[in-house]
N, C-alpha and C positions, 0 to 999 in steps of 0.2 A: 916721194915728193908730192904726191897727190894726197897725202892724206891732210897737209899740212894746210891747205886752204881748205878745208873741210871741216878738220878741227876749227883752223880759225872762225869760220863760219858760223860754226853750232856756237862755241864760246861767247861770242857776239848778240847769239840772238837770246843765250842765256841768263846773258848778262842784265838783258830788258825784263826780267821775270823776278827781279832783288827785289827789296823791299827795305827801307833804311832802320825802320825797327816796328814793333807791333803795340806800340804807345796807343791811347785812345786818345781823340781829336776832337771837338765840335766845331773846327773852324772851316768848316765847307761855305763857300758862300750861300746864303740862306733864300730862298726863294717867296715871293709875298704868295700866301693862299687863301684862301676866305675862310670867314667862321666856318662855315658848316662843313667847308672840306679839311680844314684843320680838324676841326670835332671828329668827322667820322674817320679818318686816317689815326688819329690819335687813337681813338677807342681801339679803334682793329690791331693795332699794335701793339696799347697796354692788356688787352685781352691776349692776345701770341706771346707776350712776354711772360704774363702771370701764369700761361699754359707750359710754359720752360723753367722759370725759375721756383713755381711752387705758388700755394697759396700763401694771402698775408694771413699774420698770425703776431702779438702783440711786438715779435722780436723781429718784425721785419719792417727794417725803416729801409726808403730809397733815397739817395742825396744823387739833387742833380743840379744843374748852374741854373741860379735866377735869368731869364729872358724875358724881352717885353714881347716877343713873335708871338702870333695867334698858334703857332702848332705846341711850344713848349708851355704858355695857357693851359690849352687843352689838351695835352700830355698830363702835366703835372694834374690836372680835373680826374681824367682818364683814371689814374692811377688812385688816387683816393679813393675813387668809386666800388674801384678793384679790392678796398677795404687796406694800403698801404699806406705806410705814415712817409710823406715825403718831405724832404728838407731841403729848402732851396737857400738856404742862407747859410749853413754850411755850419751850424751852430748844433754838436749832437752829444751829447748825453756819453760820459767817459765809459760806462758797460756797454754802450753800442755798438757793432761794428755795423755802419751802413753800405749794402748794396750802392755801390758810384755806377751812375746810370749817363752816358751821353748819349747824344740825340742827333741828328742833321736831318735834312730835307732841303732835297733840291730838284732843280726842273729841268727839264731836256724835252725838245720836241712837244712841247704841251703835257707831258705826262709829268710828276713828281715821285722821286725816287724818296722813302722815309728810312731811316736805319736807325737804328737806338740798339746799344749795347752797353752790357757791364762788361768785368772784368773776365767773367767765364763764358761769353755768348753771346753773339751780334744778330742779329734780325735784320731784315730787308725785304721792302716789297715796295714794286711800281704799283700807281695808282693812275688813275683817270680822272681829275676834276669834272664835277659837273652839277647843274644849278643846285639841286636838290643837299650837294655834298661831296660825295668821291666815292669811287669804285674800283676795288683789285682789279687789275690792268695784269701782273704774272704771280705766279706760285710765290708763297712765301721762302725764305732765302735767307736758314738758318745753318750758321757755323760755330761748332761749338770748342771754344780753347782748354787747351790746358793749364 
């Protein structure tokens, strides 16, 4: 008889650990940051992501959703730089297959949480805003799928 509220217990509290399914999402609510904290968060990003996904190379296009936010700006800047063809209009070439990149950024506490993933690999790292731009605030906070 004792095991029975125990059970139920654990079952309950494992229940909050589900996950409805592992679709990508950009619909977080979006947080305002300024140029230069969007620029260098972007950069530190698309630099951690082209360190995981590989270098660009003529066959590596990234498609990600047009936004008018200053981080998906300079994301998408970011990323060029990094020498990848990015496509925000969603218009690509039938021998292509593009890398699908989402994106989010959001704020808690004063800090900004940035996360950008494709289909194989999500990134994440807290930042710090500050005059000059932003600064890693934790370890980067790479999970890589199947």
């Amino acid at each position: 008889m004792r095991r029975l509220p125990a059970l139920l217990l654990t079952a309950a509290l494992l229940s909050g650990c589900q996950t409805a399914d592992d679709a990508m999402t950009t619909n977080a609510t979006p947080v305002a940051v300024t140029r230069p904290a969007a620029s260098a968060i972007a950069g530190d990003m698309a630099s951690r992501l082209a360190e995981q996904i590989g270098p660009a190379s003529a066959a590596t296009t990234i498609k990600m959703e047009k936004d008018q936010l200053e981080f998906a700006t300079a994301l998408e800047a970011a990323l060029k730089g990094w020498g990848y063809t990015v496509v925000t209009d969603g218009k690509v070439a039938k021998d292509i297959k593009p890398v699908e990149l989402a994106y989010a950024i959001e704020g808690f506490d004063g800090q900004v949480l940035a996360r950008v993933s494709t289909p194989s690999i999500a990134l994440g790292r807290v930042y710090t805003p500050t005059a000059a731009g932003a600064a890693p605030a934790s370890p980067l906070s790479i999970m890589q799928r199947n």
